[in-house]
VEXBA-429996 format. One record per atom (N, C-alpha, C): residue number from 1; residue in three letters; x, y, z. Coordinates in pm, whole numbers, plus 50000, padded with zeros to 5 digits. Layout:
N
+-----+-----+-------+-------+-------+
!   n ! res !  east ! north !    up !
+-----+-----+-------+-------+-------+
! NUM ! ALA !     X !     Y !     Z !
...
+-----+-----+-------+-------+-------+
% end
This chain:
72
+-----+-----+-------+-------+-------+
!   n ! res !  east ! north !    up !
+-----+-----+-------+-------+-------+
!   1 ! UNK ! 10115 ! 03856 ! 13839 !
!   1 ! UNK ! 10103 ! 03771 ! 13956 !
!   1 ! UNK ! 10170 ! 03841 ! 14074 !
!   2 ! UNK ! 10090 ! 03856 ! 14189 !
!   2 ! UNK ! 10159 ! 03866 ! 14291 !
!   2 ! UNK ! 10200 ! 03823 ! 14383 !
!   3 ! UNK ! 10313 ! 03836 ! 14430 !
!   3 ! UNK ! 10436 ! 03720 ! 14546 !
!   3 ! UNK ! 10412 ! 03786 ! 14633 !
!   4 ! UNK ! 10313 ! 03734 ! 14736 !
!   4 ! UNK ! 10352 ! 03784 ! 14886 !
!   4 ! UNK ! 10464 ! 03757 ! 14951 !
!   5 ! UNK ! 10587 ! 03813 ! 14964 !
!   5 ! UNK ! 10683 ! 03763 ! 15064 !
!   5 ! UNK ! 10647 ! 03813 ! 15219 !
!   6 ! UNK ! 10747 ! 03686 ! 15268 !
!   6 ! UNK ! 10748 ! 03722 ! 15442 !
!   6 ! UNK ! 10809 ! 03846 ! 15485 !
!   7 ! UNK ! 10718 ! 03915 ! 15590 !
!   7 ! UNK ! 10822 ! 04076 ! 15638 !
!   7 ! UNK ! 10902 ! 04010 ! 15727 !
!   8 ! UNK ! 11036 ! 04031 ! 15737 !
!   8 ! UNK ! 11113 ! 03956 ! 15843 !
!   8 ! UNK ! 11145 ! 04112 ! 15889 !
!   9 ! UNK ! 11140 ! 04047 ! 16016 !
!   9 ! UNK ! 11254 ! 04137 ! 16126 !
!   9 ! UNK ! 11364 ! 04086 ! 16188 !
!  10 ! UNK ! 11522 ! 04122 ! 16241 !
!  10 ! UNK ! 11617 ! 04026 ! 16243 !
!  10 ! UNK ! 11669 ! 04109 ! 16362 !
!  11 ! UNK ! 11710 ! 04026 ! 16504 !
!  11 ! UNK ! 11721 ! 04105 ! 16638 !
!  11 ! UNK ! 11812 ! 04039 ! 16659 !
!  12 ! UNK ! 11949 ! 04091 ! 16703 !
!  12 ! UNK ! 12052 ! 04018 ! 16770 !
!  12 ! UNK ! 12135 ! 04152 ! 16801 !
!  13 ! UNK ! 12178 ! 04091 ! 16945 !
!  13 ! UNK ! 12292 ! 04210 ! 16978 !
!  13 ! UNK ! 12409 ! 04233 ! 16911 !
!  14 ! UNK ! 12481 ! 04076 ! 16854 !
!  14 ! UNK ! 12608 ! 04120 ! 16755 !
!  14 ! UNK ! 12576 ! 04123 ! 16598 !
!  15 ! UNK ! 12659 ! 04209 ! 16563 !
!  15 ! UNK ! 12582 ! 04282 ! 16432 !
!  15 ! UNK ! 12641 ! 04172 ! 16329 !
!  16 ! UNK ! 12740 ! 04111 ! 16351 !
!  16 ! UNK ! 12796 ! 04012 ! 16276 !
!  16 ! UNK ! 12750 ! 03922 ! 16232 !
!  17 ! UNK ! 12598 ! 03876 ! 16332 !
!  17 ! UNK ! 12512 ! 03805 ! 16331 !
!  17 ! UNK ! 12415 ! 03813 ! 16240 !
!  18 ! UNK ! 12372 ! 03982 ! 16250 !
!  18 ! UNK ! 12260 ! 04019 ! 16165 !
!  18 ! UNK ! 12307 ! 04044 ! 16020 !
!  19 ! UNK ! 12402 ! 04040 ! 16013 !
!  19 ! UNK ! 12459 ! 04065 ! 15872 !
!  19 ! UNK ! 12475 ! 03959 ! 15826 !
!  20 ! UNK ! 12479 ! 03857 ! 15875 !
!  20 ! UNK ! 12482 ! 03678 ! 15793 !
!  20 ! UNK ! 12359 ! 03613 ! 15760 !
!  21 ! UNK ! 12236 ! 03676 ! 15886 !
!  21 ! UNK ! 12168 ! 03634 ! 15879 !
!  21 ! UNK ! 12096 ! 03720 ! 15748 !
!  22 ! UNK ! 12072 ! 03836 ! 15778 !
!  22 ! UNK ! 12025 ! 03906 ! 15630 !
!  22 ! UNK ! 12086 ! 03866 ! 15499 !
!  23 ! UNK ! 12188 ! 03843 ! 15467 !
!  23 ! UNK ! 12302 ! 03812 ! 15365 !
!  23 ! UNK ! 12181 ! 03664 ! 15304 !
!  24 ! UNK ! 12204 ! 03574 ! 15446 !
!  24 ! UNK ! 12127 ! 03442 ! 15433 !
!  24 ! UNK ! 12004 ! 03442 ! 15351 !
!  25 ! UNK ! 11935 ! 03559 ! 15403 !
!  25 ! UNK ! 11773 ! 03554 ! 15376 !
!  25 ! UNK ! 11773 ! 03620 ! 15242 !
!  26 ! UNK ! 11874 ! 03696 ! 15203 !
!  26 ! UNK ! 11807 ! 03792 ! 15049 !
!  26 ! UNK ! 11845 ! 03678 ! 14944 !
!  27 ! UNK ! 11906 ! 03585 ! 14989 !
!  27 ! UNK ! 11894 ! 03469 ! 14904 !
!  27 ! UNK ! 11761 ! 03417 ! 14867 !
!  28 ! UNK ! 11655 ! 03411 ! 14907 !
!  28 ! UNK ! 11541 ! 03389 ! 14915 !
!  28 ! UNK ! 11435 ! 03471 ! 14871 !
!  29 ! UNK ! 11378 ! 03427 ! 14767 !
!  29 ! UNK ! 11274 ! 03534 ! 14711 !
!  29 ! UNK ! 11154 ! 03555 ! 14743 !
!  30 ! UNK ! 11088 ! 03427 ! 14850 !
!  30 ! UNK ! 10996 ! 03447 ! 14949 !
!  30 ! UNK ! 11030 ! 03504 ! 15063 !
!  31 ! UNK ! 11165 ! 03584 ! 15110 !
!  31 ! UNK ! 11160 ! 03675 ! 15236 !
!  31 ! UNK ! 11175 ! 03804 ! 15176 !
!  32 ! UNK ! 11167 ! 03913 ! 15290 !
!  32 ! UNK ! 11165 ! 04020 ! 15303 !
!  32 ! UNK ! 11249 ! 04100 ! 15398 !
!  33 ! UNK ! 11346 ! 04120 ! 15394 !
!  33 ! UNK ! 11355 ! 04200 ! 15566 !
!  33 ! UNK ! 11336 ! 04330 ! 15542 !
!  34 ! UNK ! 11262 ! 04365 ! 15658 !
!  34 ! UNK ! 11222 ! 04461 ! 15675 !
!  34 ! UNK ! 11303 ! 04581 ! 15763 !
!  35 ! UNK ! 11353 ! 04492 ! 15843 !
!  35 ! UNK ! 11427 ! 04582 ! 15957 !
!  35 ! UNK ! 11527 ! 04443 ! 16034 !
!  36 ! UNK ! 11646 ! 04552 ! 16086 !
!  36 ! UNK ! 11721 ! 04510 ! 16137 !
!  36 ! UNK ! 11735 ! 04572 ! 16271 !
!  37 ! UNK ! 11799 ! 04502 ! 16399 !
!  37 ! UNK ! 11829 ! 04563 ! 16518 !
!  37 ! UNK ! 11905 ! 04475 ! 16620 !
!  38 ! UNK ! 12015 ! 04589 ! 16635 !
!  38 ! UNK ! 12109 ! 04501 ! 16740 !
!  38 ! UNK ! 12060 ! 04583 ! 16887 !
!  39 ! UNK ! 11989 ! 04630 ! 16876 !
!  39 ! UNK ! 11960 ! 04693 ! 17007 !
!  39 ! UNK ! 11816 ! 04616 ! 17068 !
!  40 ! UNK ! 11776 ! 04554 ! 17164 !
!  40 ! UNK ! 11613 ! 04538 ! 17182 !
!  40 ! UNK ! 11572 ! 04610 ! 17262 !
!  41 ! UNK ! 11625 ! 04696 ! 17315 !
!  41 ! UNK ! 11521 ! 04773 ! 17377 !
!  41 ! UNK ! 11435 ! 04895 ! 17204 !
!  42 ! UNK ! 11558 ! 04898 ! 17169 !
!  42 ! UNK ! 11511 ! 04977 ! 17007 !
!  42 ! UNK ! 11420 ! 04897 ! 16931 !
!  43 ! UNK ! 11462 ! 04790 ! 16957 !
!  43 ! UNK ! 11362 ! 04668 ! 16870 !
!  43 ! UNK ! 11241 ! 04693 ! 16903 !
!  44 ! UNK ! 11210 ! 04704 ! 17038 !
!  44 ! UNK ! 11103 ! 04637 ! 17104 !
!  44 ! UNK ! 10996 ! 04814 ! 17087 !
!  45 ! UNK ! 11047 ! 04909 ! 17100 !
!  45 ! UNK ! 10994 ! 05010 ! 17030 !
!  45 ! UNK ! 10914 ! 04997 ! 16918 !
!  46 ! UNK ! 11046 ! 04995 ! 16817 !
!  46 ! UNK ! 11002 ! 04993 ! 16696 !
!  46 ! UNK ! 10900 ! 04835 ! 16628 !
!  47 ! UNK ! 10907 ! 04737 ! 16703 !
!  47 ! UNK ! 10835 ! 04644 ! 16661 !
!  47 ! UNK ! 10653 ! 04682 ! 16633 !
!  48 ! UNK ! 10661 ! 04784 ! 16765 !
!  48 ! UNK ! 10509 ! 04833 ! 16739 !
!  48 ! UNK ! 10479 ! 04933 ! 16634 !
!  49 ! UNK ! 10574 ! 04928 ! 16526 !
!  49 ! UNK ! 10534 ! 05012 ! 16413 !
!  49 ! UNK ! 10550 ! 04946 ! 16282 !
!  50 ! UNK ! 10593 ! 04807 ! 16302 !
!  50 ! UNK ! 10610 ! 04726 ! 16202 !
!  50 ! UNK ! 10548 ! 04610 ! 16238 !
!  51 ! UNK ! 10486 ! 04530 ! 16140 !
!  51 ! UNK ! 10435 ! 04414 ! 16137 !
!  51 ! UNK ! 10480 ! 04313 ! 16090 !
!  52 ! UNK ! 10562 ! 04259 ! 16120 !
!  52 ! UNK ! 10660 ! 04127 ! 16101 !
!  52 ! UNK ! 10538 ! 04030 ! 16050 !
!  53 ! UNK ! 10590 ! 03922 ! 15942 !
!  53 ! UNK ! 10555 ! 03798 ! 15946 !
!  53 ! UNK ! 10637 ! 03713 ! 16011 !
!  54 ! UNK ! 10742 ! 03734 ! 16005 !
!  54 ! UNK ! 10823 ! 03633 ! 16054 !
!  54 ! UNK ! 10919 ! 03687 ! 16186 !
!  55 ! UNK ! 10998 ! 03667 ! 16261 !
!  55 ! UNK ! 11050 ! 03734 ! 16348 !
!  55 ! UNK ! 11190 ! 03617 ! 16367 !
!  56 ! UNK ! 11304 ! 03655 ! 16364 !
!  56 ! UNK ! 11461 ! 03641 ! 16389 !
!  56 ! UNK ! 11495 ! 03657 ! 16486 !
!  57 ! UNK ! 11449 ! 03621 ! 16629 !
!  57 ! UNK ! 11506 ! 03680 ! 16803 !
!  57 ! UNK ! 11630 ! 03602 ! 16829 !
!  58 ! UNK ! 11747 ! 03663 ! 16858 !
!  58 ! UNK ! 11833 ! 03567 ! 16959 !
!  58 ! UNK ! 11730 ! 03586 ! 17095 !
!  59 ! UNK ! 11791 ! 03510 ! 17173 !
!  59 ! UNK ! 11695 ! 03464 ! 17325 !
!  59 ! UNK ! 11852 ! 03535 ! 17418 !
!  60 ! UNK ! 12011 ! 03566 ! 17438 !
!  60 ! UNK ! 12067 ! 03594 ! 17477 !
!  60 ! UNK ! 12108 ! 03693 ! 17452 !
!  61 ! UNK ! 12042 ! 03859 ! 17499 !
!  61 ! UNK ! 12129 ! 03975 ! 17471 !
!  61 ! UNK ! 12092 ! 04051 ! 17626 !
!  62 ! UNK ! 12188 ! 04139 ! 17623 !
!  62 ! UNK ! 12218 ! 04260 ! 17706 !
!  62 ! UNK ! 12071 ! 04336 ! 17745 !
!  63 ! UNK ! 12035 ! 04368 ! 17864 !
!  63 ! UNK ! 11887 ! 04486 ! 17946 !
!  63 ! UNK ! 11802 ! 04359 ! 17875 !
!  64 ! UNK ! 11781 ! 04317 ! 17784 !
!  64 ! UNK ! 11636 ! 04250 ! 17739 !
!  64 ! UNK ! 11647 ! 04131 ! 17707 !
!  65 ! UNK ! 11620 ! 04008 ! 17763 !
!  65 ! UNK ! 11671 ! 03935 ! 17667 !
!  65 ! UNK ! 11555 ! 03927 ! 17557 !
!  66 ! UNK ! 11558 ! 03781 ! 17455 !
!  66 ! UNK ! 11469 ! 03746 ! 17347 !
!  66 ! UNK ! 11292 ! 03724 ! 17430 !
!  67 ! UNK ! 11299 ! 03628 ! 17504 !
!  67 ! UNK ! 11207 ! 03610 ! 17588 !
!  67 ! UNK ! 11150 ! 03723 ! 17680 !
!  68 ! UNK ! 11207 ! 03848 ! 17739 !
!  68 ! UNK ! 11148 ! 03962 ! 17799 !
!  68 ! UNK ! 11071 ! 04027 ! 17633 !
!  69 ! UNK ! 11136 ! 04012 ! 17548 !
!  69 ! UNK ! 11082 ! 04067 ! 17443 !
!  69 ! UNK ! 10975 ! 04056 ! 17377 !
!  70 ! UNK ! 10940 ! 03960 ! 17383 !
!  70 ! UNK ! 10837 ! 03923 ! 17310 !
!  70 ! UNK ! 10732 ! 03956 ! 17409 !
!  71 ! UNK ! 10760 ! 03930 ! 17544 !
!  71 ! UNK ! 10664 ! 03948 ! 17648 !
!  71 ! UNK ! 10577 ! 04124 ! 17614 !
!  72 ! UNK ! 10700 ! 04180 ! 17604 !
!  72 ! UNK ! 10691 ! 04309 ! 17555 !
!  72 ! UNK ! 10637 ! 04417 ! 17621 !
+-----+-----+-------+-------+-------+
% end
């Protein structure tokens, strides 16, 4: 049988963040993360080489916020 899990991607400027939140999710055997990033301008790069199902944005960081991001 095969389990599709969700590809998550997880974006926040403090890393403290992304580390709880990943911690959070590998609890879960329907997620995936795929990638992590405290940077969005790096995010926003690399998003076009990955295909998220799911997406993790804070909306408050530094040059980009969540919302310029997605705009993209």
């Amino acid at each position: 049988m095969t389990t599709n899990r969700l590809k998550t991607i997880i974006i926040d400027d403090e890393a403290r963040a992304v580390n709880l939140l990943t911690g959070m999710l590998s609890a879960i055997p329907a997620v995936e993360v795929t990638g992590t990033f405290t940077d969005p301008v790096h995010a926003l790069t690399e998003l076009r080489h990955h295909n998220p199902d799911l997406l993790l944005l804070d909306i408050q960081m530094p040059r980009l916020n969540g919302f310029e991001l997605l705009r993209g």
